[in-house]
N, C-alpha and C positions, 0 to 999 in steps of 0.2 A: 721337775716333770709336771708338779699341778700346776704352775703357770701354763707351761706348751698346752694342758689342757683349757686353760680359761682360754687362752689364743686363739684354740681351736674352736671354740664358743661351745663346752660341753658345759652342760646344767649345774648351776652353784650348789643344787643340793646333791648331784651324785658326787661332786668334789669334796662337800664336807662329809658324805658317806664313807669314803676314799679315808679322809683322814682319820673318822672313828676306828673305822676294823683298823691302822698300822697303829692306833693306840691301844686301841682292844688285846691285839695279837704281835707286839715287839719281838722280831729274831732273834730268836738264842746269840749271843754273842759269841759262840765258836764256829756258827752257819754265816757270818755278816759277809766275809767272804764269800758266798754266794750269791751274794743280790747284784744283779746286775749294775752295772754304771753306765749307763745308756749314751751311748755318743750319735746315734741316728735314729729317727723318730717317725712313726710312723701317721700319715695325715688322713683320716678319713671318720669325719665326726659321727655319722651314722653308724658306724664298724663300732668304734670304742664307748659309746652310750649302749649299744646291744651287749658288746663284751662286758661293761664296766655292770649292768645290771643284772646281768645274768651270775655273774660274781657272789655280790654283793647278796643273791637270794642263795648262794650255797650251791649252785651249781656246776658243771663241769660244761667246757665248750672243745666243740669240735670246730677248726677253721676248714673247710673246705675252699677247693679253687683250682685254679690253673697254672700252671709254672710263672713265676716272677708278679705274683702277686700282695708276698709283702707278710706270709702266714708266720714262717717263721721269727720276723724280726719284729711284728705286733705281738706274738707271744713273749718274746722276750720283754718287751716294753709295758706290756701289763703284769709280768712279775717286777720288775721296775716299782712301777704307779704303786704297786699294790706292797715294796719294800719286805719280799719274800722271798727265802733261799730257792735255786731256782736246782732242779735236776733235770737233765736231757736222757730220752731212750730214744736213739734211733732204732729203729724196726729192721730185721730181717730176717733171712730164711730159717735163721738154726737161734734167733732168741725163744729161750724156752722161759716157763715159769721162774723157775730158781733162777733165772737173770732179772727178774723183775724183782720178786720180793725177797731174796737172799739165796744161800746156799749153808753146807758145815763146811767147814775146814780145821783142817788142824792148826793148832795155835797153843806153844807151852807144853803138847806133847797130850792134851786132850781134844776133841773134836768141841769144835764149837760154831753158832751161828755168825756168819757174814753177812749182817742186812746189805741188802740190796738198794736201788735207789727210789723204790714205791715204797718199801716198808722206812727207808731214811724219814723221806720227806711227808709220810703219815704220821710218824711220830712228832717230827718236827713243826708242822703247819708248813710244811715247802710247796712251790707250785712244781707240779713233775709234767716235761712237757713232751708230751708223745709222739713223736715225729713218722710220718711217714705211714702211720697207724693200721692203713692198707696192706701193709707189708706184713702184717703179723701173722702168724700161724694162731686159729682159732684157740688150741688149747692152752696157748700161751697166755691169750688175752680173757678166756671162761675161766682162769683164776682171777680174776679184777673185779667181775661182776655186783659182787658184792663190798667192794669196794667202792665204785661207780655210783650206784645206786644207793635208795635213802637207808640201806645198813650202815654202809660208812667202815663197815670192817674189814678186817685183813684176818683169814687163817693162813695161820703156819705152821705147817703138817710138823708135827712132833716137837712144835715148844707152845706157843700162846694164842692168843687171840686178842687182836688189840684192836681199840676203835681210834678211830680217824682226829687227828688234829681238829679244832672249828674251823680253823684257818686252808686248812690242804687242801689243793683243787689241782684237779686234771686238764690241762690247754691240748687237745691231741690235733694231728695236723693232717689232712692227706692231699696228695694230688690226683688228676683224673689221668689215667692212661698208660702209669709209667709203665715198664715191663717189670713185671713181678707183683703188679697189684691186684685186689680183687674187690669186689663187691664186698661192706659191710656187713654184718647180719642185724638182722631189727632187734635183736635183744641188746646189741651193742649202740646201735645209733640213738634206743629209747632212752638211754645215762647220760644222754649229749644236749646240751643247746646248742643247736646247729648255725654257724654264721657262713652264710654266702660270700667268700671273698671276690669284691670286683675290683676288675684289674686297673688298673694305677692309673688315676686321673694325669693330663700333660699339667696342671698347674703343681698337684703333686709332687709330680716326679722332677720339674726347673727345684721347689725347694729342697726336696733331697740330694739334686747334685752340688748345686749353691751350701748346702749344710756339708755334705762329702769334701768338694776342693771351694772353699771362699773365695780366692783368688780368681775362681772364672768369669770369663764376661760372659752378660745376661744374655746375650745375644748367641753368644757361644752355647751356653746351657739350653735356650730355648731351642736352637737346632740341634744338638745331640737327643735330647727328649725329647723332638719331632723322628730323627733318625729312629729311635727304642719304638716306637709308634709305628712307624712304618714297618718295621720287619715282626712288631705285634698285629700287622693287618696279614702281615703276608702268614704269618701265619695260620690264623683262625680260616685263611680261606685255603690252607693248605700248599700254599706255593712253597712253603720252606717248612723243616720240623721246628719241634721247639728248643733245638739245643742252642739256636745263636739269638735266642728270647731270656737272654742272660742279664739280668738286672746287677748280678755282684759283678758281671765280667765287664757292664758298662761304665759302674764306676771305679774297677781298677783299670781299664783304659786310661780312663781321665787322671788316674794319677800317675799311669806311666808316661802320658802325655807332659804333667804336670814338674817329671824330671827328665825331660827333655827327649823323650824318646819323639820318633817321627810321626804323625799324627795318623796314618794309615798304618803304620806297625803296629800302635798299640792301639786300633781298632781289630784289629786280625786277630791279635794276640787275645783281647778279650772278647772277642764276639765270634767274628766269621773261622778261625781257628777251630773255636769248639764241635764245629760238623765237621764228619773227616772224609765227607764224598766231595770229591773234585765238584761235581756240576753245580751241587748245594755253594758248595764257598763263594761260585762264581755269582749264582742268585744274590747272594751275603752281599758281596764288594761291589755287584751291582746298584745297588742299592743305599749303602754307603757313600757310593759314589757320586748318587743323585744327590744325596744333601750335602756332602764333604767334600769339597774343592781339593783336589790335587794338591795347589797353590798352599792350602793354609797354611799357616803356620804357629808353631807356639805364642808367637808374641799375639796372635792374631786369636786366642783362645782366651789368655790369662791376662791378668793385668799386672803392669810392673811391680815388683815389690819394693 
């Protein structure tokens, strides 16, 4: 991964930074299982110099942005870089505290504590990556507070009080608009370095599908990631919603393509599928259609093997 970073021409001294903190702070060898093994990578050298520094000073980052942007798979990639147990909380309506930092349970016939995955990866030095973050219910997330912020602690109603790994840091993530979200509160966004996710450059997005299926022609991937393009215009200007602005649904297309499914099948099946109003699909395969010939065909995408 610190190669893909020199490639990406990130600064020689954030990279040896990189390397002191995974000497400084080596994972417990029963968390190693948790570090990500990164098979897709995320390209955008301004994004990872904001992330990579904001780190490195002991802070917590919040990725905002817009659907298919790339938040959650940089999160993962800088638990990666950074060679840290990684915990996931996705958000929603009925996560309460005790889903964050543990609960009791019986165990042996006495009650006892079940950490949870904030108090795991506090103890540990893990990255815990909070997904969705908008989605939370406030009183879930006013137990963190001091967590977030320069305390660094965790209370746990009725056992201890413990402080924060050096290493532990919060990556939380949200989108704009979904149904079920809301406005942050400024007590929560002031614990954050906030990174503006923008949305996936086309030379970006030819190497993410070229890293996805090797096998495709160039020509092939530069039209599929002018197609992603196109229905990310239609969208911003509202001709379609965001559900067929499907970045995972484009490259399992390409590899149901890739096992010989018909090349507007598994366009359907991963894009225009995803909206389930008749008019929306036809806007989708409209669209489709102007960059994807009828005609193609697999041989005409992939190269021999």
């Amino acid at each position: 991964m610190l190669e893909k970073l020199r490639e990406l021409g990130i600064r020689d001294d954030l990279i040896d930074e990189i390397k002191k903190f995974r000497e400084s702070y080596p994972a417990e060898k029963s968390y190693e299982a948790r570090i990500p093994k990164l098979e897709q990578f995320y390209y955008g050298k301004d994004v990872w110099e904001q992330a990579i520094t904001a780190i490195l000073c002991g802070q917590n980052l919040l990725l905002v942005g817009h659907k298919a942007t790339g938040k959650n798979l940089f999160a993962e990639n800088l638990t990666g870089v950074f060679m840290r147990p990684r915990w996931d909380v996705s958000f929603h309506v009925n996560m309460d505290a005790a889903s964050l930092i543990g609960m009791d349970t019986f165990r042996g016939g006495e009650v006892t504590f079940r950490p949870g995955p904030v108090y795991t990866a506090a103890k540990t030095g893990g990255f815990t990556v909070l997904d969705e973050i908008n989605m939370a219910k406030s009183e879930a997330m006013a137990v963190l507070h001091a967590t977030l912020d320069f305390r660094r602690t965790i209370d746990v109603p009725g056992y201890e009080r413990i402080e924060l790994h050096p290493a532990t840091r919060f990556i939380a993530t949200m989108n704009y608009g979904y149904s079920g979200t809301k406005e942050l509160n400024e007590a929560l966004v002031s614990r954050f370095a906030v990174i503006q996710m923008p949305m996936i450059a086309k030379e970006s997005l030819i190497k993410l599908i070229r890293k996805n299926s090797p096998a495709i022609r160039e020509d092939a991937a530069e039209e599929l990631a002018a197609l992603f393009l196109d229905l990310q215009k239609k969208c911003e200007n509202a001709e379609i919603s965001s559900k067929a602005l499907d970045l995972r649904g484009l490259l399992g297309a390409i590899d149901l393509m890739e096992k010989g499914l018909d090349i507007h099948t598994a366009l359907d099946m991963g894009i225009a599928n995803k909206s389930f109003d008749p008019y929306e699909q036809t806007l989708i395969r409209d669209t489709i259609q102007a960059r994807i010939s009828r005609k193609i065909q697999r041989k005409d995408v992939f190269r021999k093997k």
